[in-house]
N, C-alpha and C positions, 0 to 999 in steps of 0.2 A: 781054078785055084780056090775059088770060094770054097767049094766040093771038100776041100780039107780041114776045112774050119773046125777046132771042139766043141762043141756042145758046152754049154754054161748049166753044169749040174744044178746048182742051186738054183735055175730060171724052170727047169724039167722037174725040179722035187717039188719046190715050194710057189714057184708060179713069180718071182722076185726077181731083180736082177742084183749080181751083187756087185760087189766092186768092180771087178773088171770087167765088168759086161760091155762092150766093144771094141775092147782093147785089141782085137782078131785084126778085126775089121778093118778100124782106127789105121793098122799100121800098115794094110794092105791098100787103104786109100792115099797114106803117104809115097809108097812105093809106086801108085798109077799118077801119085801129081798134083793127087786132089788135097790137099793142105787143110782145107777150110773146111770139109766133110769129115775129115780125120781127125778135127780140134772137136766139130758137132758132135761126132760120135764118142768122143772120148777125150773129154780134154787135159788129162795128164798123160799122155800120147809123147807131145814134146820134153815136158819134164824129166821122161824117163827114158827117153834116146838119148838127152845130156847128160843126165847120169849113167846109161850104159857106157858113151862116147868119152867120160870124163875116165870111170874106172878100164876100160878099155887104152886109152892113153895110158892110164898112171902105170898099167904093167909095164909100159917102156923107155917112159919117161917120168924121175920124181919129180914132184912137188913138196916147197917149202913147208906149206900147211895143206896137204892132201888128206889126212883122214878131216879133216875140221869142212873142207870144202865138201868130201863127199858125205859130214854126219850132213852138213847143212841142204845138200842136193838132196838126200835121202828125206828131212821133213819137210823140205819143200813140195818133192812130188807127194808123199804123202798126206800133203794138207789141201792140195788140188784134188787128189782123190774122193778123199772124203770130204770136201766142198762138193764137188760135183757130184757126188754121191747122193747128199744129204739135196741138194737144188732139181735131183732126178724126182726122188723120192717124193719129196713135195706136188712138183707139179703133175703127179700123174695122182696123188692122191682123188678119190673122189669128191665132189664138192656136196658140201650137206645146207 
């Protein structure tokens, strides 16, 4: 399964990871069980299966305040991203 994974352009142009860089993986560790490999590898992983799982719901069922819930789910995971973005980037820096 690994075998189908994409390639993370910006890691093969520029030698970088970018934002999503585990996100593959992340979600294919949740599917084998591994929760805690899948949060390491990428920890807006969770964020954004509650937001897939929440707009996935709303097609079938409304909610009162459902765009307000999902502007809020959307900069949630978005601020996880670039938290853990920003905490990647750091510690791989080299040290001088």
């Amino acid at each position: 399964m690994e075998d189908l994974l994409l390639p993370c352009l910006n890691k093969e142009l520029f030698g970088m990871d970018c934002y999503g860089c585990g996100g593959q993986r992340a979600l294919l560790m949740v599917f084998k069980g591994n929760f805690k490999a899948a949060f390491n590898l990428f920890p807006a992983i969770y964020p954004i299966l509650v937001l897939l799982g929440f707009v996935f719901l709303n097609l079938f069922v409304k909610f009162k305040f459902d765009y307000i819930i999902k502007i809020s789910l959307i900069l949630f995971t978005a601020g996880i991203i670039l938290i853990s973005y920003i905490f990647k980037i750091l510690t791989f820096l080299p040290n001088h």
